[in-house]
C-alpha positions in Angstrom: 122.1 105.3 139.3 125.5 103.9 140.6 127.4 105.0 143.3 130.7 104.5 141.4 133.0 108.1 140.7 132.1 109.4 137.6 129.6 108.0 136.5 126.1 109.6 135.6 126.0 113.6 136.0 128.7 115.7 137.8 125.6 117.0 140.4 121.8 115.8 140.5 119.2 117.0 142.3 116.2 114.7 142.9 112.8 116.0 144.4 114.4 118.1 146.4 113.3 120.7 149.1 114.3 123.2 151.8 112.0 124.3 154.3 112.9 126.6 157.4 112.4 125.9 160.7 109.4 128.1 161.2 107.6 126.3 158.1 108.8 128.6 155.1 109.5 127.0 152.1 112.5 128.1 150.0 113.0 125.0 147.8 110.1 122.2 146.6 110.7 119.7 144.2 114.0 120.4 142.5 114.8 117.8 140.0 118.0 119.2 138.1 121.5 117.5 136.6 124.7 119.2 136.2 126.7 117.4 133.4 130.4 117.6 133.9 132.0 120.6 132.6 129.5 122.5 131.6 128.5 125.8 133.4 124.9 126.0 134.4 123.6 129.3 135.2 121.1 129.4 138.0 119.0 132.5 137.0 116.0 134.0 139.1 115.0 137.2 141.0 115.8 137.7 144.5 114.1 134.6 146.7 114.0 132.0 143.8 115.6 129.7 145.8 119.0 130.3 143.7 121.8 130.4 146.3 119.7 127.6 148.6 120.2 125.6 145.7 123.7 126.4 145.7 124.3 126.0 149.0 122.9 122.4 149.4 125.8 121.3 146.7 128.2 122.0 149.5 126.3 121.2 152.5 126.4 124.7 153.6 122.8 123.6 153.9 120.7 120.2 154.5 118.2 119.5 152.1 115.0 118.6 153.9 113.5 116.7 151.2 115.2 114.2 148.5 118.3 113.4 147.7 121.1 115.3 146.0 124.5 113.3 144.6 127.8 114.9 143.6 130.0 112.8 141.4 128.1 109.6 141.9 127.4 109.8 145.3 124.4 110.7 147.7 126.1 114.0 149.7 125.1 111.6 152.9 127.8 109.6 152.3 130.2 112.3 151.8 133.0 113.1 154.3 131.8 116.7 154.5 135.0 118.5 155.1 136.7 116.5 151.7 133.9 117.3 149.8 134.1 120.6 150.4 137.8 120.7 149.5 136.6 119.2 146.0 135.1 122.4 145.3 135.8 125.8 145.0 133.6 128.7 146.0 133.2 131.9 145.0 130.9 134.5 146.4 130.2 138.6 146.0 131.7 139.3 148.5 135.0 137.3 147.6 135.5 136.7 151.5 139.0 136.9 151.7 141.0 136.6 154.7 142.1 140.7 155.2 145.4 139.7 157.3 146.9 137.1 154.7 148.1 138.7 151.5 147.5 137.9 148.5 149.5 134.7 148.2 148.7 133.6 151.3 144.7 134.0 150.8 145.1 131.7 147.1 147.6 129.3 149.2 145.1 128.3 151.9 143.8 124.8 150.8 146.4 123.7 149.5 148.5 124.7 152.8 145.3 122.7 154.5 146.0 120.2 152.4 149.9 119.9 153.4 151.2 120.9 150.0 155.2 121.3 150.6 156.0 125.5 150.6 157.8 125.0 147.2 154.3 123.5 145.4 152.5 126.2 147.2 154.9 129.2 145.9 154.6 127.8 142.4 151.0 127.4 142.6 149.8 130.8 143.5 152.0 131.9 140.6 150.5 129.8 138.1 147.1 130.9 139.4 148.6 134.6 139.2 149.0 134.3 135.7 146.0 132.5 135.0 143.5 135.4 136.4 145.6 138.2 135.0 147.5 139.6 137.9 150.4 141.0 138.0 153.3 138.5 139.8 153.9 141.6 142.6 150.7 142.0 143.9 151.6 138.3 145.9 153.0 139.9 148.9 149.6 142.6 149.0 147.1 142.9 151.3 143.6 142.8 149.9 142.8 146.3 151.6 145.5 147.3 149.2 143.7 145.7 146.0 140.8 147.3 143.8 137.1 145.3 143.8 138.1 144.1 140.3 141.7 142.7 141.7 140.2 141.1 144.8 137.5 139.4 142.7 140.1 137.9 140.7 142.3 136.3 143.8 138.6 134.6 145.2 138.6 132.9 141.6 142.5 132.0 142.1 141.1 130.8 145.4 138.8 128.7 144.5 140.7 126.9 141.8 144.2 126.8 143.9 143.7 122.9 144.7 142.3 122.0 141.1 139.3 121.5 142.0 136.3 119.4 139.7 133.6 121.5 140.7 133.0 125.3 141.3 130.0 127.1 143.0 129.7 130.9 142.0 127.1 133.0 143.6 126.9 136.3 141.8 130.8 136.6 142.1 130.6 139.8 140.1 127.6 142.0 141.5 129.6 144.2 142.9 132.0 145.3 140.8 131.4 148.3 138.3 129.9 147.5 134.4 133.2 147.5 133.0 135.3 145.5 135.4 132.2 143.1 135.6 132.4 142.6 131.4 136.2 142.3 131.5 135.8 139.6 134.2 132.9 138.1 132.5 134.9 137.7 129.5 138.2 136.4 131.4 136.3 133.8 133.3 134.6 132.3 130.0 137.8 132.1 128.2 139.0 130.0 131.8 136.2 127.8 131.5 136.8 126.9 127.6 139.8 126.4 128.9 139.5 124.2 132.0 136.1 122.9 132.0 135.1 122.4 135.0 131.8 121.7 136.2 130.3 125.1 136.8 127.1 126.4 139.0 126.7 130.0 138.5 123.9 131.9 140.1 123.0 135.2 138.8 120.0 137.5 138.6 121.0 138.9 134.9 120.3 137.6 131.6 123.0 139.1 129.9 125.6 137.4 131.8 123.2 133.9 132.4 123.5 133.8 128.1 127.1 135.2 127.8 128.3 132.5 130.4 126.2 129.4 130.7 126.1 126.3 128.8 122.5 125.8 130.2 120.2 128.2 131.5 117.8 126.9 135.0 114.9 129.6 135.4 113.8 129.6 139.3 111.2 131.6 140.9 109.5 131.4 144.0 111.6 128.4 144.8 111.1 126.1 141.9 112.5 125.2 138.5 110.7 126.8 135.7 112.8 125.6 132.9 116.2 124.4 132.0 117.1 125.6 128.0 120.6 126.4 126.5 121.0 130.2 125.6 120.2 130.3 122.4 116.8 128.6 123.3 116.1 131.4 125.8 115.2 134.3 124.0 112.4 132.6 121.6 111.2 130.4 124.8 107.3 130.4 124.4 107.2 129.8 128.4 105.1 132.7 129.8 107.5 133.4 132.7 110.8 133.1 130.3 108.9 135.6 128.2 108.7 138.0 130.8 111.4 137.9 131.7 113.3 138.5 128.1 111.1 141.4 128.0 112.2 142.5 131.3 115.8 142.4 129.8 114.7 144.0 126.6 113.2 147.2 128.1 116.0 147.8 130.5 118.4 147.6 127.6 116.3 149.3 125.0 117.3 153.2 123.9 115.1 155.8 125.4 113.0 157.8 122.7 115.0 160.0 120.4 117.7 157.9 120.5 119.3 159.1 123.9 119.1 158.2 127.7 116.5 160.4 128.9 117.7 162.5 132.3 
């Protein structure tokens, strides 16, 4: 594979693993490609291995087996602090800082960066715009925001310096069914819009097919199967079967027609 930018897949995982210190394995054998702009949905139960694998892209973690290479490059030779800035990162817990307000929280890498002010003002309006909020709610606090309003500023976040890759781990768990859809829906119109390479971990098939160009099954710490959505759901593999049937008895109608008490 060559070392050059941009060539080969955005990410690649090759053989491998994560191990604790006290022996436990959470990762063996990963062997996985991310091609550029597409979103790949990291699906699994709780203790797949799912936000390890996530956090190795970043080097929030060290692999302890393989090698893993983003945009061409082995994450060794990486400058870890500008790799980092070359990717945004979006969490459940959106993380923001509770004593910047809004504009200030969107503004940060860009200020890290040494944007001039002007740039900055005009970026975190763009980026206003872009996740739906309204151009006043700048000079707010995020104790003053709702969980659906917050979530939105960690996505303007995370894209403030244009960055080519974004990690998303479960970024909208939290939030109640309908705010979840509506963001669901919001952020697959901004992908079609400005493809960017895309990891998304989740735990829920509905949103794994609404969102992801590719679908990677993980349990118990290893890749089960990598298929596009509409492979999913008629995937003869034994554990993609169970778990399409876990999804269909959760969302099937209880007898006569109504949600039993």
């Amino acid at each position: 594979m060559s070392d050059s930018p941009n060539a080969g897949p955005a990410i690649q995982f090759r053989n491998v693993g994560y191990r604790l210190n006290n022996g436990t394995i959470l990762l063996r054998d990963l062997n996985l490609e991310v091609q550029r702009g597409e979103t790949l949905v990291l699906l699994g139960r709780s203790g797949s291995g799912k936000t390890t694998t996530l956090k190795l892209i970043n080097r929030l973690l060290t692999q302890s087996a393989g090698a893993i290479y983003v945009d061409g490059r082995s994450l060794d030779q990486w400058d870890v602090i500008r790799l980092r800035r070359m990717i945004g990162y979006v969490i459940q817990e959106v993380g923001l800082f509770p004593h910047f307000t809004v504009a200030r929280n969107i503004g940060v890498v860009p200020h890290i960066e040494g944007w001039p002010a002007d740039r900055i003002q005009q970026r975190v309006a763009e980026l206003l715009q872009l996740v739906g909020l309204e151009p006043q709610l700048a000079s707010r606090y995020p104790r003053e925001l709702s969980g659906g309003q917050r979530q939105r500023v960690g996505v303007a976040r995370a894209l403030a310096a244009d960055p080519a890759f974004l990690l998303m781990d479960e970024p909208f768990g939290a939030l109640d069914p309908i705010t979840r859809a509506e963001l669901q829906r919001e952020f697959r119109a901004l992908q079609q819009r400005l493809g960017k390479t895309v990891v998304f971990v989740t735990h829920d098939l509905r949103e794994a097919l609404l969102l992801g160009t590719r679908v990677a099954l993980m349990e118990s710490g290893q890749l089960i199967v990598t298929l596009k959505p509409g492979e999913f759901m008629n995937s003869s593999d034994p554990m993609v079967a169970a778990y399409v049937d876990a999804f269909k008895t959760e969302i099937a109608p209880a007898p006569g027609g109504r949600d039993e008490p």
